[in-house]
N, C-alpha and C positions, 0 to 999 in steps of 0.2 A: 601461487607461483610468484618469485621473486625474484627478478632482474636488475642490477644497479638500482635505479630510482623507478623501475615498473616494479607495483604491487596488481596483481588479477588474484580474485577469489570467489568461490562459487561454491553453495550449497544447494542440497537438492532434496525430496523429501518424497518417497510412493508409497501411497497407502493403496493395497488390494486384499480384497476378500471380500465376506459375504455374513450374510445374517436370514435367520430364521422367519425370526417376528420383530414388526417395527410396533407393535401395538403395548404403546410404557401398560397397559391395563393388563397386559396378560391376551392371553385365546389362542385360539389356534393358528397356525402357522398357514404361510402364502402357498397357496397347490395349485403350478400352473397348470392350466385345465389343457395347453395346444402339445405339451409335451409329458409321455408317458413316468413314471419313474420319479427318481429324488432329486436329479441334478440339476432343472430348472427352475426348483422351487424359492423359495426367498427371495430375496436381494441384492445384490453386487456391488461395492463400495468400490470406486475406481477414480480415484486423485490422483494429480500432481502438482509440483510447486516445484519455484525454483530462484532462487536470489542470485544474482551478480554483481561485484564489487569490481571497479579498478581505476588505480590511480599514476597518473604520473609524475613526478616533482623534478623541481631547476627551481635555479638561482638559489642556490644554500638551500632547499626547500621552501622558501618563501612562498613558491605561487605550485597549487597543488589541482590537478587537473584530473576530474573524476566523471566517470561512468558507470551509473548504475542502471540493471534490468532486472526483475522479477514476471513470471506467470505462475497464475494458480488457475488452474482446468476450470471451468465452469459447466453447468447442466444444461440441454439442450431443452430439457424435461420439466424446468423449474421456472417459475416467475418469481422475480425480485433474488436480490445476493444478498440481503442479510438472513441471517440464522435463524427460523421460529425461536418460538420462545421456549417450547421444547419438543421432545423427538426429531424425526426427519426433517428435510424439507419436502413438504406435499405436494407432488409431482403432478404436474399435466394430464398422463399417460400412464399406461404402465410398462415403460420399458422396463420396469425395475433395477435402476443403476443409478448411484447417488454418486457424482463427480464434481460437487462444488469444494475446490479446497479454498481454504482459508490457512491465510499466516497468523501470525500470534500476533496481538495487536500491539505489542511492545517495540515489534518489529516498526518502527515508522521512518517513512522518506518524504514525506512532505507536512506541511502545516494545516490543510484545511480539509483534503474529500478524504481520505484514506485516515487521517488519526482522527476527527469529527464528524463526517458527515456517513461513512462507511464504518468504521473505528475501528478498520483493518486492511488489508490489503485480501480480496476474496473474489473470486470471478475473474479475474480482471489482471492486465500487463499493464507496466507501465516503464516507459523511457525515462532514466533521469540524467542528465548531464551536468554537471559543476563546476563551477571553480571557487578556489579559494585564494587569498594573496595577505601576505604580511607585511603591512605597509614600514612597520618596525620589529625589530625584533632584536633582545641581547639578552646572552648568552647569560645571565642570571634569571631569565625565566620571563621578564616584562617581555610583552607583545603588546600590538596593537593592527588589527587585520577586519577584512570582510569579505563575504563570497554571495554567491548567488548561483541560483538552481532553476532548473524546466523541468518540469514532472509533466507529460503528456501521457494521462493514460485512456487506458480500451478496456473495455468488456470482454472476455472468450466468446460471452454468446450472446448476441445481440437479444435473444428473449430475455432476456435474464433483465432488463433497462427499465425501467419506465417510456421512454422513447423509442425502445425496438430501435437501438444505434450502437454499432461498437465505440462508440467517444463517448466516452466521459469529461473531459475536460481539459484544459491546458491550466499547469497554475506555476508562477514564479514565487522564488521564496528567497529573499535577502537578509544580510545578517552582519552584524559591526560585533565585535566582539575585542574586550580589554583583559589582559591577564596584566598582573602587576607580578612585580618581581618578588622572588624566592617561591615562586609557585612549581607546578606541576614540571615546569621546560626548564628547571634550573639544571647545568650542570653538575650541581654536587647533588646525590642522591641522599646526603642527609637533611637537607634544606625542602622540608616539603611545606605549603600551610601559604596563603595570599588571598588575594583579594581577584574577583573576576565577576566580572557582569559580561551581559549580550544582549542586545536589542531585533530581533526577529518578527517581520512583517511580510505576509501573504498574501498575495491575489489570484485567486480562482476563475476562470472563464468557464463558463459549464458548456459542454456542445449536446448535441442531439441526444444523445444513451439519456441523460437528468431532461429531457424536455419532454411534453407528452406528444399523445397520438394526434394526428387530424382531428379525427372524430372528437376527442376530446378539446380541442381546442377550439373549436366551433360552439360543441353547448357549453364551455365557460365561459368561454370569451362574450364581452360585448364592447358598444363602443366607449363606454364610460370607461372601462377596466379592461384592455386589454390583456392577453400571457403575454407574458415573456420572461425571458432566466435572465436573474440579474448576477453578477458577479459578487463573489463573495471575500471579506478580505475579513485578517486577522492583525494581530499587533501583541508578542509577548516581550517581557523583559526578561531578565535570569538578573538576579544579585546571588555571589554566593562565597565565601570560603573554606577553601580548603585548609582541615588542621586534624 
């Protein structure tokens, strides 16, 4: 959806259906013993996911004012959001309904839990709000700008955590970034090829979901070494041109 200077966009994604046998070896199929007949036999794969973009620009577009949200369903059934290493994920129970979606891990919105410590966005929502601003900018394509971002995300299902919490984290993400001119923003479209670096640093706060249980924090802990989550931070550069 496009309004003067409002851009909104949104994609969505539903996977349903079902499966016979989760056993990669082969055998025979799941026979619910509570219900007579073929219909409650197997599986039931039941996702969804959902990305939203939107922005809004002023001042020539200098300064760009952005709101991002994603959820992907998580399992009520499952411990831990990342993927085994293959087949299903091995459920609790047997409800037999597999609803952890996972994005593509290409897909990224922040620097540290979701493209490293997760390497996807999976279980879990999160808030992103931005801004961006052009401290310079001419009309041959030189810039010179920075923004910064809040990624606060959640779990779907709190079992799904190592802390049984739907928080996962608060993390800020800042960024300087230099285009030189006859780059990508030049007005003449035959004029492409420059020079562009960015300098991108991350700080993560973990909350409860990344912390453990009571119980667990008592037989680790002692007074020598206590728990506790430490904050995690990153630092990239970019050099690069375009030609």
């Amino acid at each position: 959806f496009l309004w003067n200077k409002l851009r909104i966009e949104a994609e969505a994604t539903l996977v349903w259906g079902s499966v016979e046998n989760t056993d990669i070896r082969g055998g025979n199929n799941y026979d619910n013993p509570n219900v007579p007949g073929d219909e409650e036999d197997g599986w039931n794969i039941q996702q969804f996911g959902i990305a939203t973009q939107a922005e809004f620009r002023a001042f020539e577009d200098r300064l760009r004012i952005q709101m991002g949200f994603g959820y992907a369903t998580g399992d009520s059934d499952v411990e831990g959001l990342a993927p085994p290493a293959e087949g299903f994920d091995a459920q609790l129970t047997r409800d037999r309904t597999f609803s952890t979606f996972r994005f593509h891990p290409d897909y990224r919105i922040d620097l540290i839990l979701f493209r490293n410590i997760l390497q996807r966005v999976q279980g879990a929502y999160y808030f992103r709000p931005q801004v961006e601003y052009d401290f310079n900018r001419e009309p041959n394509g030189q810039r010179i700008g920075g923004g910064g971002a809040l990624i606060w995300s959640r779990a779907s299902q709190f079992v799904q955590t190592p802390g049984n919490a739907h928080d996962l984290g608060l993390e800020l993400n800042f960024k300087l970034y230099y285009q030189a001119k006859d780059g990508s923003l030049n007005d003449d479209p035959d004029k492409m090829g420059g020079f562009y670096t960015q300098a991108e640093y991350g700080v993560m706060f973990p909350l409860g979901g990344l912390g453990y249980l009571p119980g667990q924090e008592q037989a680790f802990a002692d007074a020598n070494n206590p728990i506790e989550l430490d904050t995690a931070q990153t630092l990239r550069w970019y050099l690069g041109i375009l030609f």
